[in-house]
C-alpha positions in Angstrom: 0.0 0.0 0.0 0.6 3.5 -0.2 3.1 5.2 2.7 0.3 8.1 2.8 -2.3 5.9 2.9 -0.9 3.8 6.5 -0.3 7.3 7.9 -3.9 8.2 7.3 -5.4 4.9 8.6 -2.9 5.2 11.7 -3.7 9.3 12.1 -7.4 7.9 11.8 -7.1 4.8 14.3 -4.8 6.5 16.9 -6.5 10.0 17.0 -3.3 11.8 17.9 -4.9 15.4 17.9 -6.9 15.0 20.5 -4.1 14.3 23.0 -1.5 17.0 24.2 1.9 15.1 24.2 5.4 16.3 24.4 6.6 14.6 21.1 5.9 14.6 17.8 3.1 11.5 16.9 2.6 10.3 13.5 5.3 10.2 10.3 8.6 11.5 12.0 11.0 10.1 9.6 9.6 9.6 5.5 11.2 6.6 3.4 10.1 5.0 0.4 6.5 5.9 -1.2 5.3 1.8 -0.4 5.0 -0.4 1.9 4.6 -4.0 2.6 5.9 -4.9 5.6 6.3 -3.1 8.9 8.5 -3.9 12.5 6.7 -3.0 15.0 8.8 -2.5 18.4 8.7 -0.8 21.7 11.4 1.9 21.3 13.4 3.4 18.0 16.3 2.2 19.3 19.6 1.2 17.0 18.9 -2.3 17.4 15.4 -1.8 16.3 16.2 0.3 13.3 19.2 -2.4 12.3 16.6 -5.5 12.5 14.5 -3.1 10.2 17.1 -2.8 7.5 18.3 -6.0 7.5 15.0 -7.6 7.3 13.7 -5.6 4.0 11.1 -3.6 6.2 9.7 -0.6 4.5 8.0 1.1 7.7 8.6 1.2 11.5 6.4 1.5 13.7 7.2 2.4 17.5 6.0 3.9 21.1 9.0 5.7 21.7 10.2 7.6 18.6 13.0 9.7 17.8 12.2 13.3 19.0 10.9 14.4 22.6 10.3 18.5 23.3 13.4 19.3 25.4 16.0 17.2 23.5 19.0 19.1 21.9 18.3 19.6 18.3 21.7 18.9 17.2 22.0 15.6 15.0 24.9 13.9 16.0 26.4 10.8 17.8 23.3 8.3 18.3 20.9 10.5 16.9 22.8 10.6 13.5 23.2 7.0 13.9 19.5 6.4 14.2 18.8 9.2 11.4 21.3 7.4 8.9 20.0 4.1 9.4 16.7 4.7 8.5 17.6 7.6 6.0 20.3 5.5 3.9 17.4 2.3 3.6 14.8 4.4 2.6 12.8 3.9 5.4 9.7 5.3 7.5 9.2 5.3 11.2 5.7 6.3 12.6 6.1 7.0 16.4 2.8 7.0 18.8 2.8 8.2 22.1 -0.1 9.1 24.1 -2.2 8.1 22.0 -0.9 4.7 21.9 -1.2 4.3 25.5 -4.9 5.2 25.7 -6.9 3.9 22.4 -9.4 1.3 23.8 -8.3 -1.5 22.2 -4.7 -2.1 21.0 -3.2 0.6 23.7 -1.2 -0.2 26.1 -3.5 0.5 29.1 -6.1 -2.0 27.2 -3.5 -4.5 26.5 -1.9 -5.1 29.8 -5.5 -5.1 30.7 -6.4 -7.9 28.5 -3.7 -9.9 29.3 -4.1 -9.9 33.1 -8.2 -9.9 33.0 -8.7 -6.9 34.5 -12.0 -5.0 34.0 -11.5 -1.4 32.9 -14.3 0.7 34.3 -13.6 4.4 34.3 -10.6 6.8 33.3 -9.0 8.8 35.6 -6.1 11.4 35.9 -5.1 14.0 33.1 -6.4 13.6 29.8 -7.9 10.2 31.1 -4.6 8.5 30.6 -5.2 6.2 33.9 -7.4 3.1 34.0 -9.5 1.8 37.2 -11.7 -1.0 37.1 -12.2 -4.6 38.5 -9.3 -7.1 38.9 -9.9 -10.8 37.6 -11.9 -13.3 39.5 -12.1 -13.2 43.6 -10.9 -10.8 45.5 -7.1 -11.1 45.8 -4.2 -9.3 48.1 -1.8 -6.6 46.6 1.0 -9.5 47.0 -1.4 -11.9 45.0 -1.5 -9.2 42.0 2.2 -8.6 42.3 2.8 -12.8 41.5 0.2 -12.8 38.3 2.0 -9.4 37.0 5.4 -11.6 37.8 4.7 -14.6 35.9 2.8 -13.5 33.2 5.7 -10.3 32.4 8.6 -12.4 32.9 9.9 -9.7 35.2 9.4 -9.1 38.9 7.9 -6.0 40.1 8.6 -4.2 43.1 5.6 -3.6 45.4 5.9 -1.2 48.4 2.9 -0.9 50.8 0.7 -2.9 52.0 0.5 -6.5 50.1 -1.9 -7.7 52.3 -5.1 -5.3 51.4 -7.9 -7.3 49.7 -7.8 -5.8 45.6 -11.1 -5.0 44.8 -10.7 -1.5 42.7 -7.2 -1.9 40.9 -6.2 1.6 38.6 -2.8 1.0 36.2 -1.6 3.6 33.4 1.9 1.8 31.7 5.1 3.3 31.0 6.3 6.4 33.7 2.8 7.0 35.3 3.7 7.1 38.7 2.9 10.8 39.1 -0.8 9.7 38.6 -0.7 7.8 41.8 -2.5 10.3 44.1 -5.1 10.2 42.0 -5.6 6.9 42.0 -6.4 6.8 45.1 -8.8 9.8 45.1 -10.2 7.6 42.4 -10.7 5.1 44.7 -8.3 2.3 44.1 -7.0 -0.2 46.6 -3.9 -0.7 44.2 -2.0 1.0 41.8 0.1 -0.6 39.2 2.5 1.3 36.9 5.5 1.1 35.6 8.2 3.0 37.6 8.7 4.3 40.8 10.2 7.6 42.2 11.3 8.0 45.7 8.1 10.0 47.2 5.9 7.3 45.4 7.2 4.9 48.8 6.2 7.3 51.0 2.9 7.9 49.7 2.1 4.3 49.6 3.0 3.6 52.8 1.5 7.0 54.7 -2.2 6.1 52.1 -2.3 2.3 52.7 -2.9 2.0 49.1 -0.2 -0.1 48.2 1.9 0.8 45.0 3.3 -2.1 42.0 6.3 -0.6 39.7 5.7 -3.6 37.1 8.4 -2.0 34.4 8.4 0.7 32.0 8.9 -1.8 29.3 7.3 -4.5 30.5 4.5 -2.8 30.6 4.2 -1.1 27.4 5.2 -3.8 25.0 1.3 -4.8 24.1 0.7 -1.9 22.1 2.6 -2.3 19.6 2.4 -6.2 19.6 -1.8 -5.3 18.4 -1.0 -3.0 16.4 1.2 -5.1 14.1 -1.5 -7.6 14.5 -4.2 -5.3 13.3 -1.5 -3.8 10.4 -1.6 -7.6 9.1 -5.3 -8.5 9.6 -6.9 -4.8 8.6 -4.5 -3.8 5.8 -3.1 -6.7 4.7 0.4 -6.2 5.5 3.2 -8.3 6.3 3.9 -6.9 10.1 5.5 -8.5 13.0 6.1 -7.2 16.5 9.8 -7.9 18.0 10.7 -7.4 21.8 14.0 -6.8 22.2 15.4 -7.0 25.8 15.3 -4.5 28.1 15.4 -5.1 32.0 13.1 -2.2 32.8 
């Protein structure tokens, strides 16, 4: 298909207007005018971009792009790495954000969601990035939560608070939420999963008794772009695959 016609049906599908971000969301680098197959990944990092080119992608598709409002504008060292890669194979990378993290269905919120059969009920925090709902099945303990995130992640979480309060309201928002915690619990949440941690978060947790989960940045926000080269391949037709490449976080 036509590289202008995946950026429409992704400006469509995503909705990035609506959503005040601090990066650009959408086309950030142009490459050839078609494309048949697309690498989807978390993060627009070298090894990303060098799978791309040596698999014969046309089109990347990432979380994290290339740009961020604050960054130095100068393109050199990894930036002019990055830039060259994709520039000297004549390839695109689309980067989605916020709005990634907070479409209904193949965001991250909805994914990690999906995966651990929690029931999102309401929206909460700015620009109704955060999630609250109903955990799966009976009522379990913070430290019960905390196992499920384990095994089904591959990575353990830290939890600081109290593991022992029963779980009926859980609120989560992926990737670097954690400044969203207070009002969680004005939502009304008896836990609050995210993906870091900062060192007032500890405090809070303790001095609430709403117990707190870091689950990973990455971790958390690899099921976004996992559907969305899902629904690139069943949608569109194209030849898309999602890779995760390691990172501990």
């Amino acid at each position: 298909m036509q590289l202008i016609e995946l950026r429409n049906h992704l400006e469509t599908l995503l909705d990035a207007q609506r959503l005040r971000d601090y990066c650009p969301n959408g086309l950030q680098v142009e490459g050839r005018a078609e494309v048949a197959r697309v690498l989807c990944g978390v993060t627009a990092s070298q090894a990303l971009l060098d799978r791309a080119a040596a698999g014969g992608h046309d089109a990347v598709f990432v979380h994290h792009g290339l740009f961020w409002k604050g960054d130095d504008g100068r393109v050199t060292g990894f930036r002019r790495q990055r830039l060259r890669t994709l520039l000297a194979n004549d390839i695109s990378l689309f980067a989605y954000h916020l709005p990634l993290d907070v479409h209904p269905e193949l965001g991250n919120n909805a994914q990690l969601a999906r995966l651990m059969g929690w029931e999102g009920e309401g929206r909460f925090a700015d620009q109704d990035l955060g999630w609250i709902g109903r955990p799966s099945g009976s009522v379990q303990s913070a430290d019960a939560v905390a196992q499920v995130l384990a095994d089904r992640l591959g990575r353990t979480p830290l939890l600081v608070g109290d593991g022992g309060r029963p779980v009926r309201r859980i609120a989560w928002c992926t990737g670097g939420a954690q400044g969203y915690f207070e009002q969680a619990i004005l939502a009304g949440a008896d836990l609050y999963v995210s993906g870091e941690i900062s060192e007032q978060t500890v405090h809070l947790a303790r001095e609430s008794g709403v117990p707190y989960i870091a689950a990973g940045h990455h971790a958390t926000e690899r099921y976004g772009a996992r559907a969305i080269a899902a629904h690139l391949t069943r949608e569109l037709g194209l030849a898309a695959e999602f890779v995760d490449l390691d990172n501990p976080v």
